[in-house]
Legacy VTK file of the C-alpha trace (Angstrom):
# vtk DataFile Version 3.0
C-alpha trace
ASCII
DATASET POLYDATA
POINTS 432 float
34.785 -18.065 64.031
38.021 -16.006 63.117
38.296 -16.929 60.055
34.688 -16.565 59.121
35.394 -12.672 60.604
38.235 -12.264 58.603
36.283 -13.555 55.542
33.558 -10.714 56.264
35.569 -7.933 57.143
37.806 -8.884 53.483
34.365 -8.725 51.830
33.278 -4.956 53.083
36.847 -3.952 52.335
36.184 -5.054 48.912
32.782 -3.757 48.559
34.487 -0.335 49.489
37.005 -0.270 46.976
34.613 -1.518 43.748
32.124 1.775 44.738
35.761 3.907 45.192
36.226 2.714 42.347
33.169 2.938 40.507
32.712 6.646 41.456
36.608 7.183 39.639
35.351 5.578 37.182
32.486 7.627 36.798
34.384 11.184 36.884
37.145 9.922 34.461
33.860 8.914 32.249
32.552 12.136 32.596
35.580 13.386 31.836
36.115 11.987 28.473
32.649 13.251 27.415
33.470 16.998 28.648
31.479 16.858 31.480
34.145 17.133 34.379
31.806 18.940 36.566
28.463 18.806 36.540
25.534 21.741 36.697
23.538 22.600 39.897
20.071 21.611 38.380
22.024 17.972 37.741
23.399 17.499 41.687
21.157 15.576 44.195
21.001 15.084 47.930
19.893 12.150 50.035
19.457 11.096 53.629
20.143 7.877 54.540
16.368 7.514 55.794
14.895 8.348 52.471
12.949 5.646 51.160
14.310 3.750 48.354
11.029 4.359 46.344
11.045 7.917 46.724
14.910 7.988 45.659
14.273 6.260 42.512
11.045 8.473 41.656
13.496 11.423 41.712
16.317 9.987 40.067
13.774 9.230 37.550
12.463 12.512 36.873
16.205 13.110 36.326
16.527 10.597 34.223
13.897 11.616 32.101
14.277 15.150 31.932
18.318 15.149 31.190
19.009 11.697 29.273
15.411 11.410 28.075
14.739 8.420 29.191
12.367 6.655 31.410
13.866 4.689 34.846
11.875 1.588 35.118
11.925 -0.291 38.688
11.727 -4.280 38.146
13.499 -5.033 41.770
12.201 -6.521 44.734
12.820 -3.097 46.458
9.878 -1.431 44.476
7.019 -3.164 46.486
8.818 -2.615 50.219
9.124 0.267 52.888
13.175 0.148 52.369
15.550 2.888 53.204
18.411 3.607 51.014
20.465 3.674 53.628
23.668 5.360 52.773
24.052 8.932 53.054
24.338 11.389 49.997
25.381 14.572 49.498
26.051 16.795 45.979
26.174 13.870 44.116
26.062 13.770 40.410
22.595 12.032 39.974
24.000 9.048 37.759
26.454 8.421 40.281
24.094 8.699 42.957
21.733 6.044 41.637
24.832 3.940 40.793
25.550 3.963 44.643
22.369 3.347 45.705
21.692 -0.325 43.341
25.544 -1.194 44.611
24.232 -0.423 48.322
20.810 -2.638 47.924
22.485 -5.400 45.510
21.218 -3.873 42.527
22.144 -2.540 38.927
20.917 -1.458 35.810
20.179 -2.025 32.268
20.120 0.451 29.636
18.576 0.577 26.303
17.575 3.269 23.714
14.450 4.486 25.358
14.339 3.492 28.976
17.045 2.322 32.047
16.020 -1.104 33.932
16.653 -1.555 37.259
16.678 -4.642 38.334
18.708 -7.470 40.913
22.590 -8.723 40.488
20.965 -12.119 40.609
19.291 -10.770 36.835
22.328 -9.702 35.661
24.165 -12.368 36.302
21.033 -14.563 34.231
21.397 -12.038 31.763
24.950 -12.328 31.254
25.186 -15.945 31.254
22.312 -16.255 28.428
24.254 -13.513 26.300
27.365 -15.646 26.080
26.160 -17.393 23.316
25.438 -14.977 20.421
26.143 -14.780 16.853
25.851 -12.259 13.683
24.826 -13.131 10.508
26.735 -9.615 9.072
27.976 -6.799 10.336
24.379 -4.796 9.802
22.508 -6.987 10.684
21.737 -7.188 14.953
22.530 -9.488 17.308
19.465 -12.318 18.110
18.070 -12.032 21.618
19.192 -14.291 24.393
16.582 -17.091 25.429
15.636 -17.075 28.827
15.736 -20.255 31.084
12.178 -21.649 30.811
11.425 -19.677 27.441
11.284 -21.404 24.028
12.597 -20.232 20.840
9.351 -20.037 19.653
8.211 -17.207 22.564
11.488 -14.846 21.727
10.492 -11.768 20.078
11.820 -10.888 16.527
14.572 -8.638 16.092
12.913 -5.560 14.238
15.480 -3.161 11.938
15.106 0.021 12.712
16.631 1.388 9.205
13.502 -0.955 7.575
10.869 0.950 9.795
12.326 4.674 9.023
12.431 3.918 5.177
8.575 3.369 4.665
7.687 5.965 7.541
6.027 8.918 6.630
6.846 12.699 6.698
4.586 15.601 7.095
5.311 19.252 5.938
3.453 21.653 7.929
3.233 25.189 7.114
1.765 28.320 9.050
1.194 31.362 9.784
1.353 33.840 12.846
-0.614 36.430 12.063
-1.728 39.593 14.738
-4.680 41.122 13.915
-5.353 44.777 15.268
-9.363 44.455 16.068
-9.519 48.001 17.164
-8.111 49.656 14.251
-10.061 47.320 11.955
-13.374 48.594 13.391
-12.094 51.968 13.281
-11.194 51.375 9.105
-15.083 50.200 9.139
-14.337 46.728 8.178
-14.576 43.203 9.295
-13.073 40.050 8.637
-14.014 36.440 8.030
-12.009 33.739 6.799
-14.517 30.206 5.117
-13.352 27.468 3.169
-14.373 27.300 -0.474
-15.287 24.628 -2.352
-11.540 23.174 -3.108
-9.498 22.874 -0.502
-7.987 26.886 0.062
-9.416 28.778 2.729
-10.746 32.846 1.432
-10.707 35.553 3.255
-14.366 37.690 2.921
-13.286 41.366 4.289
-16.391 43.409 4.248
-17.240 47.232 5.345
-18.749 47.637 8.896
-22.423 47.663 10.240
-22.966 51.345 8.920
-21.320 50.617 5.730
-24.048 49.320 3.278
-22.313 47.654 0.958
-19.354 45.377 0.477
-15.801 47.078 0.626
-13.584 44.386 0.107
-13.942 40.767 -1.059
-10.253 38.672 -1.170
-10.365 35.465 -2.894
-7.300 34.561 -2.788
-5.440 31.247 -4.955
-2.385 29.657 -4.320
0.139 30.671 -8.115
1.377 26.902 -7.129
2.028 23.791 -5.299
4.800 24.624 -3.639
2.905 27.916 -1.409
2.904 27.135 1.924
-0.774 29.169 2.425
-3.017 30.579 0.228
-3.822 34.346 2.271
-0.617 35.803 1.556
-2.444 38.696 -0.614
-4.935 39.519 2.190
-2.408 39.223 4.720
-0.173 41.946 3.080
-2.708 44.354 2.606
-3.612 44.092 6.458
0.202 44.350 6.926
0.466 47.814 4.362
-2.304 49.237 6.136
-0.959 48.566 9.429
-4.082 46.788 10.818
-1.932 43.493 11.907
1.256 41.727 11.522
2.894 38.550 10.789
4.771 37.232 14.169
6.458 34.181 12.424
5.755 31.949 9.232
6.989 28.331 10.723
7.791 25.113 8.074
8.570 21.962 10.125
8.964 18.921 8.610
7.906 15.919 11.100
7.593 12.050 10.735
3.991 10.939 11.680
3.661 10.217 14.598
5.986 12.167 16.009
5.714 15.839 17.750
7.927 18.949 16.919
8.317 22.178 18.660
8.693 26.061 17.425
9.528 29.146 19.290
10.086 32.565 18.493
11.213 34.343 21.985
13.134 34.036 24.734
13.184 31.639 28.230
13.114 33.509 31.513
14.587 31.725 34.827
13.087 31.499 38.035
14.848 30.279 41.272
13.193 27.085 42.306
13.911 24.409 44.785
14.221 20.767 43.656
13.157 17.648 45.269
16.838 17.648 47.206
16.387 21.044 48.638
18.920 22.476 46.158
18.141 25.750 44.504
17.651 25.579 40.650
17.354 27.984 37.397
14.397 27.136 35.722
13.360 28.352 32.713
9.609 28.702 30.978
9.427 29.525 26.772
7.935 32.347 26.218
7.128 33.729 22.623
5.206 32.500 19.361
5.334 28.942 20.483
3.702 26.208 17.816
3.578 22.408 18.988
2.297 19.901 16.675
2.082 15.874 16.536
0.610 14.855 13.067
-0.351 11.850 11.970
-1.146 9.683 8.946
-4.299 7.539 8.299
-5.819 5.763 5.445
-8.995 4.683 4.924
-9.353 2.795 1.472
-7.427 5.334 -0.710
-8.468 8.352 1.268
-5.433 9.529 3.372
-6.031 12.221 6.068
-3.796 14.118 8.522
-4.926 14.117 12.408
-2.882 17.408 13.833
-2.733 17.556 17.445
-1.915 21.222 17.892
-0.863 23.800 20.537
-0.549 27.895 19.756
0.534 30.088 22.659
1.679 33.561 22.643
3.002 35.088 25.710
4.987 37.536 27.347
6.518 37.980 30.836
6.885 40.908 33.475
8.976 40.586 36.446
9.139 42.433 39.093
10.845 41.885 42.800
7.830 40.360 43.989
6.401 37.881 41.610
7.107 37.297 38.002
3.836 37.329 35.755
3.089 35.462 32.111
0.442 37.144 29.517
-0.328 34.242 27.837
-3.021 33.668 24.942
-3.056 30.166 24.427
-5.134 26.860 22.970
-4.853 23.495 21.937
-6.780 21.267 20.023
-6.546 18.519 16.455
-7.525 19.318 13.296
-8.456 16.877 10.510
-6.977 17.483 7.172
-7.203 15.886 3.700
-3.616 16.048 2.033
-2.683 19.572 1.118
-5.481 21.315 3.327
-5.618 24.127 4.915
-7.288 24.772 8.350
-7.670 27.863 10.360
-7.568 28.765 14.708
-8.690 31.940 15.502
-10.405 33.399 18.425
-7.503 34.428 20.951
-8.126 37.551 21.573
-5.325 39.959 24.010
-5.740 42.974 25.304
-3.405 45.739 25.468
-3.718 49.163 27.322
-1.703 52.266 26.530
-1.428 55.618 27.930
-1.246 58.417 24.777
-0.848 62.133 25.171
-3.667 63.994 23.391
-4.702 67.527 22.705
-3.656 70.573 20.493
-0.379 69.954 18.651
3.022 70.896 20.128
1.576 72.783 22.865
0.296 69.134 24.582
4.364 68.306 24.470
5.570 71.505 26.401
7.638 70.936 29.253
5.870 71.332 32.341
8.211 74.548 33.220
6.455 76.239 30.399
4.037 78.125 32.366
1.751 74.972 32.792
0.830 75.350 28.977
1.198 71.533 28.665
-1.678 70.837 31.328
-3.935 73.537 29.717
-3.684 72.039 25.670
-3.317 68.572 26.547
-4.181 65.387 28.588
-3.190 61.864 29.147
-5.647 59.148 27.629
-5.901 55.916 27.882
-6.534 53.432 25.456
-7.746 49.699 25.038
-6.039 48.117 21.984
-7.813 44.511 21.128
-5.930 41.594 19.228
-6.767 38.692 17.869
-4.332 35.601 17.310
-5.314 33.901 13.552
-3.219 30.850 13.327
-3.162 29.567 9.626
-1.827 25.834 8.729
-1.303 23.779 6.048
-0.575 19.890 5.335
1.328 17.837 3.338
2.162 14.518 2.903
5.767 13.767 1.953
6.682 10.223 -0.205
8.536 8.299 1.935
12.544 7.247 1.539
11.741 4.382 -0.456
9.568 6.558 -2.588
11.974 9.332 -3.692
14.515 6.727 -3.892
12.737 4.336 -6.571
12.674 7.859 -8.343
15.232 8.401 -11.454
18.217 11.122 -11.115
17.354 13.921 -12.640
13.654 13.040 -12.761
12.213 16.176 -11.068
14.431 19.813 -10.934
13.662 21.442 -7.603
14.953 24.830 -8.860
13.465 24.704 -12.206
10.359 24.376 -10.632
10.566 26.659 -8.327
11.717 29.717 -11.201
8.901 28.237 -13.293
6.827 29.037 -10.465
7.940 32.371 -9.744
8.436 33.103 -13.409
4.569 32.958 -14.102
3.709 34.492 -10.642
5.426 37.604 -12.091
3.649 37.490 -15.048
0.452 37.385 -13.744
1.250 40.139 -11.409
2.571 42.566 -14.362
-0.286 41.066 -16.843
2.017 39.881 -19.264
LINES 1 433
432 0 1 2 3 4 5 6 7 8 9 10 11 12 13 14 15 16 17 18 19 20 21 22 23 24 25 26 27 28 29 30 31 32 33 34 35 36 37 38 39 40 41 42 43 44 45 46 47 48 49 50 51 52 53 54 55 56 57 58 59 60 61 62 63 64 65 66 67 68 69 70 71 72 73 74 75 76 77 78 79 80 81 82 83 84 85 86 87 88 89 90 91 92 93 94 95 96 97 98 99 100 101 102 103 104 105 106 107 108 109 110 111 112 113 114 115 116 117 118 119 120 121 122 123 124 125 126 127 128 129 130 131 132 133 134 135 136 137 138 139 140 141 142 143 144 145 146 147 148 149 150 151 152 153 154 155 156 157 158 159 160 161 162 163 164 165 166 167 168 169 170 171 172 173 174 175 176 177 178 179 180 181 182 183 184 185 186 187 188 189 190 191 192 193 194 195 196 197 198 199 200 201 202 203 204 205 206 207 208 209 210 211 212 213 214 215 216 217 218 219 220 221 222 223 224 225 226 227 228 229 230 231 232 233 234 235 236 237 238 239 240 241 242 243 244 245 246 247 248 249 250 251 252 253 254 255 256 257 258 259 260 261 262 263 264 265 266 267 268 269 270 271 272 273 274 275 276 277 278 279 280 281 282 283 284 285 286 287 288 289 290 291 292 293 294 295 296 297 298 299 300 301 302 303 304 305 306 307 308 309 310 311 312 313 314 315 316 317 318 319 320 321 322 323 324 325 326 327 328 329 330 331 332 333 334 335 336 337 338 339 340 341 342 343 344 345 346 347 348 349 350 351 352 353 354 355 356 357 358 359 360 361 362 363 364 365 366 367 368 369 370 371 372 373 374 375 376 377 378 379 380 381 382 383 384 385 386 387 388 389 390 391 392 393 394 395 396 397 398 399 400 401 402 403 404 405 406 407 408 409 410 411 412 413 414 415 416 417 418 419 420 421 422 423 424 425 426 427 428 429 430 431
């Protein structure tokens, strides 16, 4: 019975210095990656009474939003009403889930898009199945281990990732922000429509107002090449030159299919939130031009098309001591577009009141000491300015890495092209 004491209290002894050890461990690996402290929004705290699921929901959200990946739960622990039973307090997160699997006999696996929790008894499989391996070269991977009870036949082929990303596809979008100023536009007497024609360019039809009989404007506007991101830039500048709108941004991304990329012009603002732990947190909201878009390629016979899932949003903030507020003119939708077609979002609409001073010149802008003469010649009006959002994009298809690669040195000159191109949009310009 002593002995059998001595054996347990020789265990928890060692059990105490692997996790003292394991959180040195931790700091000095911090450490080495410049990370020797770590950021409020990246602390946790725990009760000992917390449930174990509830831990590992929260660590997960942690997971996801500062390593990017996902924390998947394969222990027995998941399906039972289990406390985590050890107490934490400002803990850096990855140590705190560390300490939690060592206090419930559990551990992790990592991989390149998601962490596995699952039992020592596991890792202990795992490890013994993965002392067997062997490489054919040094790029090509390592074979999976075979499971007790699982034939060769049932292991999964090892996939190259360098094989996938050389046929993958890339798509070039191209837009354009542009601000429209609806109330000066109706005071010029005009209107605008944008159609598609029969190619695949969109045209802007800008005609003269209800009272206006006939047509003031049409724009028909063509691309002088290829290599134009949109095909509006005339009747865009005009609008711009007669101060009726503006252009807020003109974003190219470059994105595999598939995939989803992000644009912002603007700034984040913070707000002081509490976390799941109770601690308080900055965090911060975009606010700006924002453009997010997840294209992808499909082929149907020898037609290929582009499916654009799309989000615009422009927005502003006000804060005040009270509350902070967002203006925010925003949609979201797809698109379907052939290869090199153009497609238009329009509609968002923002509107904007300003206070102007009005009345007979320089005597409206008196100071108030002047005998009152400002009050008499002048008055404060107020004024509802009305915008619209037109959100202009374009699609390309890229050739893929095997594709430019099967192609010659020297076969195609980027920069001749492009003076080519500008050479002849000059001369159309100047008639020559």
């Amino acid at each position: 019975m002593r002995i059998r004491s001595i054996c347990i209290m020789l265990l928890m002894i060692a059990m105490i210095a692997a996790l003292a050890s394991a959180q040195t461990e931790q700091s000095i690996q911090r450490a080495a990656k410049g990370r020797v402290s770590a950021g409020q929004d990246e602390v946790v705290s725990f009760n000992a009474d917390v449930p174990y699921s509830k831990a590992i929901q929260s660590l997960g959200e942690l997971s996801k939003k500062l390593d990017g990946k996902l924390l998947i739960d394969r222990s027995p622990l998941q399906v039972k009403d289990k406390v985590i039973g050890i107490n934490i307090e400002s803990m850096y997160w990855k140590d705190a889930l560390e300490l939690i699997l060592r206090s419930n006999q559990l551990w992790y696996n990592e991989y390149p898009e998601y962490t596995e929790i699952v039992s020592f008894e596991d890792v202990g499989k795992q490890a013994g199945d993965m002392t067997q391996k062997s490489t054919t070269s040094k790029e090509t991977s390592q074979a999976p281990a075979i499971l007790p009870g699982q034939s060769a036949a049932a292991v999964p082929a090892v996939v190259d990732s360098s094989e996938y990303y050389s046929k993958v596809r890339e798509i070039s979008i191209s837009s354009i922000f542009f601000d429209m100023n609806k109330t000066k536009l109706a005071e010029s007497g005009m209107s605008l429509s944008i159609f598609r024609g029969k190619d695949l360019n969109l045209f802007a039809n800008i005609t003269g107002a209800s009272k206006v009989t006939k047509q003031a404007f049409f724009a028909s506007v063509q691309p002088t090449g290829p290599n134009l991101a949109v095909s509006l830039d005339a009747a865009i500048s005009m609008f711009e030159s007669e101060q009726l709108g503006e252009v807020l941004a003109r974003p190219q991304i470059t994105v595999r299919s598939g995939s989803s990329s992000f644009f912002q012009v603007g700034q984040d603002f913070s707000v002081l939130e509490k976390d799941f732990s109770g601690n308080t947190i900055q965090k911060f909201y975009p606010t700006g031009t924002i453009l997010t878009v997840k294209p992808k390629i499909y082929k149907v016979g020898d037609m290929e098309f582009i499916d654009i899932q799309y989000k615009v949003e422009k927005s502003t903030f006000t804060s005040s001591t009270v509350t902070t507020v967002i203006n925010k003119t925003a949609t979201q939708g797809s698109l379907t577009l052939l290869n090199g077609e153009e497609g238009s979002v329009g509609g968002m609409y923002s509107n904007e009141e300003t206070t102007v001073r009005e009345g007979v010149p320089l005597l409206k802008d008196l100071p108030w000491w002047v005998f009152g003469l400002r009050y008499l010649f002048g008055f404060d009006s107020k004024q509802l300015v009305r915008r619209e959002l037109v959100v202009l994009m374009r699609a390309e298809i890229l050739p893929s890495l095997e594709e430019r690669a099967a192609k010659k040195p020297g076969e195609k000159d980027l920069i001749k092209d492009v003076r080519q191109e500008m050479q002849k949009d000059i001369n159309r310009r100047t008639g020559k």
